[in-house]
C-alpha positions in Angstrom: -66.5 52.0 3.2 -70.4 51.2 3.9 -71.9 49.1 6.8 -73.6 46.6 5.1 -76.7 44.5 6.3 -77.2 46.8 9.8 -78.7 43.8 11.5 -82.5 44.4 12.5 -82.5 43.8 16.3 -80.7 46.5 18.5 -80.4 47.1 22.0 -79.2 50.0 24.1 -76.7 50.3 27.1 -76.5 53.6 28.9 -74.2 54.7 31.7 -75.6 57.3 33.5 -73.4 59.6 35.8 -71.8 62.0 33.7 -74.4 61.0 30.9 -77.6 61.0 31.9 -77.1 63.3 34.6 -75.4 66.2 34.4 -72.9 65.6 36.6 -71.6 62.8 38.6 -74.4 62.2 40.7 -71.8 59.7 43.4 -69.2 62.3 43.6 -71.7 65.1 44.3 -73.2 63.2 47.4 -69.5 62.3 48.2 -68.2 65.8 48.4 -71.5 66.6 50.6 -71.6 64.4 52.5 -68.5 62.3 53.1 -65.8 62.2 55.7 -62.4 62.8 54.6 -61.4 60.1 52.5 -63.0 59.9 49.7 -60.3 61.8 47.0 -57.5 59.6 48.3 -59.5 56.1 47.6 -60.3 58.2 44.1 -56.8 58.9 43.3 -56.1 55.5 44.5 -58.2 54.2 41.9 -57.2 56.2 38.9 -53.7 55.2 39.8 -54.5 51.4 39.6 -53.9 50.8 43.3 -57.3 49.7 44.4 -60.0 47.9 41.8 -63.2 50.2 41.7 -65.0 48.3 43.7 -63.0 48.5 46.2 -62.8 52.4 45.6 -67.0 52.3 46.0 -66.9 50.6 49.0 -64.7 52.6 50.7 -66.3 55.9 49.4 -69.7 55.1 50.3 -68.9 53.7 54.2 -67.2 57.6 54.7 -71.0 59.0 53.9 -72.6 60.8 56.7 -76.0 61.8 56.2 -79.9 60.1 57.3 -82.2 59.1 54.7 -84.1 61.9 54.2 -80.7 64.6 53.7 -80.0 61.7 50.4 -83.5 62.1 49.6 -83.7 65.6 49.7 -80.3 66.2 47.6 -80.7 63.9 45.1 -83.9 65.2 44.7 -81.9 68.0 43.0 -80.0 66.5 40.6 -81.3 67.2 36.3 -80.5 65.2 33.9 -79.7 65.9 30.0 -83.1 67.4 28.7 -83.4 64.8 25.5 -83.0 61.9 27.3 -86.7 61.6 28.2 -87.7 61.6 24.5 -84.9 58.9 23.7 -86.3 56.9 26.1 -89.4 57.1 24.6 -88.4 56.8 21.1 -86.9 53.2 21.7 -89.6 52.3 23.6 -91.5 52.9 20.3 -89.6 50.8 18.2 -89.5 48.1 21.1 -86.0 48.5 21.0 -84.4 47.4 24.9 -82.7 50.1 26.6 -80.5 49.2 30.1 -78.7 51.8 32.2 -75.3 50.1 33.2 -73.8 51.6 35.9 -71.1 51.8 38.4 -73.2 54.5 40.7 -75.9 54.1 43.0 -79.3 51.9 42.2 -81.4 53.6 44.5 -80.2 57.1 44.0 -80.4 56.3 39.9 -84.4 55.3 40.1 -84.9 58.2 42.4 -84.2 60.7 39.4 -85.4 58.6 37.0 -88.9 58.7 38.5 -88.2 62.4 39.4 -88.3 63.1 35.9 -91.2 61.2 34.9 -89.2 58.0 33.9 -90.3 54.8 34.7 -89.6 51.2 33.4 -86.1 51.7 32.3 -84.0 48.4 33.9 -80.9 49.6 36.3 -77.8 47.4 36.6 -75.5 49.5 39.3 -74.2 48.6 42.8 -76.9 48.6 45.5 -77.0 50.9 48.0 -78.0 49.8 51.8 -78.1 51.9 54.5 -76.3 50.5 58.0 -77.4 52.9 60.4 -79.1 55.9 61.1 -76.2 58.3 58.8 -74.2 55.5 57.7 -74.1 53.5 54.0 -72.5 50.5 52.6 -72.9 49.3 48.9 -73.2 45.9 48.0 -72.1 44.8 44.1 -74.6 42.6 42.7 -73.9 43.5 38.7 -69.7 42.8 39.5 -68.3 39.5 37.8 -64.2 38.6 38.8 -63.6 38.2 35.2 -64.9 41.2 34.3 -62.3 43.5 31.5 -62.4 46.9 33.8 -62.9 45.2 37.4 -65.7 47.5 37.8 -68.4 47.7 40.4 -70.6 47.0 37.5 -69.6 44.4 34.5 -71.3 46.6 32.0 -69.5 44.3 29.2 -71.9 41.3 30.7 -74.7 43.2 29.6 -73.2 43.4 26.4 -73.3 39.7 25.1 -76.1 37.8 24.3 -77.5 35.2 26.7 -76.2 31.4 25.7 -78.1 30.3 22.8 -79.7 33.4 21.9 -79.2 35.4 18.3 -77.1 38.6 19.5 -78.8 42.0 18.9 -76.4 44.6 17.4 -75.4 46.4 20.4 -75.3 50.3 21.1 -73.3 51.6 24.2 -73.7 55.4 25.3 -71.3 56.5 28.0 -68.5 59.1 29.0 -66.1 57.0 30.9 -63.6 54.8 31.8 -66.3 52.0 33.5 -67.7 51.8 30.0 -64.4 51.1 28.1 -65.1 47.6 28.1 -68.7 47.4 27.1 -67.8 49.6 24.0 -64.9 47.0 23.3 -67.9 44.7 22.4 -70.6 47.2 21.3 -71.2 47.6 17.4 -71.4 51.0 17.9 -70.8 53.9 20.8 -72.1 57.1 21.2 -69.3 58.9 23.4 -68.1 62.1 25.0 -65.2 62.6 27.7 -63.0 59.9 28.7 -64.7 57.2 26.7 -64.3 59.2 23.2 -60.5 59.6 23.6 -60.5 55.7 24.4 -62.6 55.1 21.2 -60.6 57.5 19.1 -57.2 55.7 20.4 -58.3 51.8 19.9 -60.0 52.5 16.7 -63.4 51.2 18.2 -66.8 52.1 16.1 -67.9 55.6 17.7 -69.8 59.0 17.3 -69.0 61.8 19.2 -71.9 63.3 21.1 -72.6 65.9 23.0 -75.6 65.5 24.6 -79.2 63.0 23.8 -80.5 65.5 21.2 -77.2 64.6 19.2 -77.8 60.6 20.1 -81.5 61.2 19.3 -80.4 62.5 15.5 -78.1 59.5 14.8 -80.8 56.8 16.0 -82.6 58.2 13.8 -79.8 57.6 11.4 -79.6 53.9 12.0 -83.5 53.4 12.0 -82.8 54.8 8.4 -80.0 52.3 7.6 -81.9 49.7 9.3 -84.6 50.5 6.2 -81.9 50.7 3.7 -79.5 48.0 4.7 -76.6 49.9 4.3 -75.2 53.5 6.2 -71.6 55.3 5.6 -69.1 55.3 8.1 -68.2 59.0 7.0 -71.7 60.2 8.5 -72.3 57.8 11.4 -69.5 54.9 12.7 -66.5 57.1 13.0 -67.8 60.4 13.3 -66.6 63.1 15.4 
């Protein structure tokens, strides 16, 4: 079966704990810095007891820690080594790239820049601080009607804005908050939670292990872009 006519207009969403950072970059400040807590509102929320915003909200009022202690740890955090170079490959083509994401704005940009990254658009919840060692996050990227009832709508980000042509969309992500943006993406690029949930619903998907894996199969579709036409064997169900 062949993908015909890949349309010529792409963009890119890209969760990033988990996916652009090595590791969950919430949960790391959580188990440094939070009051007991924060594993019962997770289990909570993997259960389907509390909504993930709720979850959030709760997590991040438990933090205890001044400015410059964040600072100073999320200073530490890496991120996948290719992801710099996929960043500026799309920037190349022109082709719009959006991390999506349920974590922490401020803490996201913070890396970003840390690494040399700059101009990428963030949509995650907003971190304010409250006092001198206490957080609260506010959830400006949420929408009621949104399929996962996440902190972020990352499936918003996924549609086309009213009476625009829709680009083909490409979702990158490892987890549950991106199960509904890949419900509506032409294609995903997954690993972890979200490539079991891609495998299961029959959704269009490529493993991948890491951004020099999702660096070789954009440069797959660029190809098919050229020639109209890609096999699924190689690229849309791979794994």
């Amino acid at each position: 079966m062949l993908i015909e006519r890949l349309p010529p207009a792409w963009t890119v969403l890209c969760d990033f704990d988990g996916t652009i950072s090595l590791h969950d970059l919430t949960d790391a400040l959580l188990a440094r810095f939070a009051r007991p807590g924060w594993q019962s509102l997770e289990e909570d929320w993997r259960a389907g007891r509390i909504s993930s915003r709720q979850c959030m909200a709760g997590q991040i009022a438990l933090l205890d820690c001044g400015r410059e202690e964040l600072e100073a740890f999320v200073a530490e955090a890496e991120i996948d080594a290719g992801f710099k170079a996929f960043v500026a490959a799309l920037r190349e083509e022109g082709v719009p790239l959006r991390i999506v994401s349920d974590g922490l704005d401020h803490a996201i940009r913070s890396v970003l820049m840390r690494h040399g990254i700059s101009g990428v658009p963030v949509a995650a919840s907003h971190l304010v601080q409250a006092g001198e060692r206490s957080w609260r996050l506010e959830f400006p990227q949420a929408r009621d009607d949104c399929a996962s009832a996440g902190a972020t709508c990352k499936c918003a980000f996924a549609e086309a804005p009213q009476g625009m042509p829709a680009p083909a969309v490409l979702m990158i992500g490892d987890g549950a908050s991106d199960f509904c943006a890949a419900a509506r993406a032409d294609l995903t690029f997954a690993r972890g939670e979200l490539l079991a949930h891609c495998v299961e619903r029959g959704l269009p998907h490529h493993a991948v292990a890491d951004f020099g894996e999702a660096m070789r199969l954009w440069n797959l579709l660029r190809s098919a872009r050229r020639a109209e036409t890609i096999d699924d064997k190689e690229l849309a169900h791979g794994c």
